[in-house]
C-alpha positions as CSV (number, residue, x, y, z in Angstrom):
1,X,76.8,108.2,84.7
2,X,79.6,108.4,87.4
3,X,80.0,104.9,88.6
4,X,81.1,104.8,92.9
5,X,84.4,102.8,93.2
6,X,83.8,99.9,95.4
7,X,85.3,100.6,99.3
8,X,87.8,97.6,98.9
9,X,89.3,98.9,95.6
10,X,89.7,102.6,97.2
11,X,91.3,101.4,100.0
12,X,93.1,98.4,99.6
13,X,96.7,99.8,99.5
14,X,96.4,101.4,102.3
15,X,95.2,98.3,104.2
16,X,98.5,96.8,103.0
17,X,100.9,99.5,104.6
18,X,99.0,99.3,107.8
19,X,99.5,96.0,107.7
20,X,103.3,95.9,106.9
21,X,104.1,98.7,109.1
22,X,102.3,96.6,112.3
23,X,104.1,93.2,111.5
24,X,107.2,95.4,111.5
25,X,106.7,97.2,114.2
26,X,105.5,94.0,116.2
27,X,108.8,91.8,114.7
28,X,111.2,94.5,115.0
29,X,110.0,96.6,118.3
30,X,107.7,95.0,120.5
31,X,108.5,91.5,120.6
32,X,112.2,92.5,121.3
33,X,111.0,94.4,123.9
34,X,108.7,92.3,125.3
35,X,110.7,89.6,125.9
36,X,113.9,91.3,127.1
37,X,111.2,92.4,129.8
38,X,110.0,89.0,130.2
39,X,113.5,87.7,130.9
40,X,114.5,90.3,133.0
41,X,111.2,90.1,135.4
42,X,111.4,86.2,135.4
43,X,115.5,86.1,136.1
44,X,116.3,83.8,133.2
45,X,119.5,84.5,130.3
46,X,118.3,86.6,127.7
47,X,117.1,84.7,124.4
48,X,118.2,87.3,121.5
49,X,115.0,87.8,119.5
50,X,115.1,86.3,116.0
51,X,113.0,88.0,113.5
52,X,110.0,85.9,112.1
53,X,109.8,87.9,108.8
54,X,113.7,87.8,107.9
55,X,113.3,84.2,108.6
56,X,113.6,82.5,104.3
57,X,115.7,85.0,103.3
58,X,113.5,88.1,103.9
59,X,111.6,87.7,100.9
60,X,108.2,88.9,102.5
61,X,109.7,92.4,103.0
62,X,110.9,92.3,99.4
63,X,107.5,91.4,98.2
64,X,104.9,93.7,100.6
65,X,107.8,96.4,100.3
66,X,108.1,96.4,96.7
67,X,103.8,96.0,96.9
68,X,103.9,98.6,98.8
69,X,106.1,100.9,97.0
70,X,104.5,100.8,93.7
71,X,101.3,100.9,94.6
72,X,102.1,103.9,96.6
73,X,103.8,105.5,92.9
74,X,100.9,103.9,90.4
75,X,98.2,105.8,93.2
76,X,100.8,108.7,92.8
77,X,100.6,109.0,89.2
78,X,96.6,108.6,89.1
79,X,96.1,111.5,91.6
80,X,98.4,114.0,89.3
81,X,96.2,112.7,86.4
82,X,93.1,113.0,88.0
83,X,94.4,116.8,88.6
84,X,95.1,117.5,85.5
85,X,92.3,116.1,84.0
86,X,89.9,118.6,86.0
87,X,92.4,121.8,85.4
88,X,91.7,121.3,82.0
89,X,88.4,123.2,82.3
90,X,85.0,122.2,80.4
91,X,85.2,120.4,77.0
92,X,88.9,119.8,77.3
C-alpha cells in the first residue's frame, strides 16, 4: 500500500526558501528603498539603512542558508534516487 506524504513534509523546504528569499529581499531591497524615498519626500538627512538580519553577527543567514542549501542537495539526491529506482524496470 502506497502511503500519501503528508502536504507539510512535501513542501516544507520550499516554504523555507520563500521565506529567506522575502526577509532578504525585504532587508536588503525594499526597506533601503523605502526609506531613501521616505527621506527624500519628507526633506530630512538620509538615515543609512542598517540590516536587521546581519544584526548578531549574521548568524540567521548562516543557519536558514546552510538550511536551505542542504535541504535543497538531500531533496536533490532523493529525486535521482527515486529515478533510478523506477528505470530499474519491474522486479528490479
Amino acid at each position: 500500500m502506497d502511503r500519501q506524504e503528508h502536504w507539510f513534509f512535501k513542501s516544507w523546504r520550499p516554504a523555507v526558501a520563500w521565506c529567506y528569499l522575502f526577509l532578504c529581499m525585504f532587508d536588503f531591497f525594499v526597506a533601503p528603498t523605502l526609506l531613501g524615498v521616505y527621506c527624500w519626500f519628507a526633506h530630512v538627512p538620509y538615515i543609512p539603512w542598517e540590516p536587521i538580519t546581519i544584526k548578531g553577527g549574521a548568524i540567521l543567514h548562516a543557519s536558514l542558508g546552510g538550511i536551505s542549501g542542504i535541504t535543497a542537495w538531500s531533496r536533490g539526491k532523493e529525486k535521482i534516487a527515486c529515478i533510478d529506482n523506477d528505470n530499474k524496470g519491474p522486479g528490479g
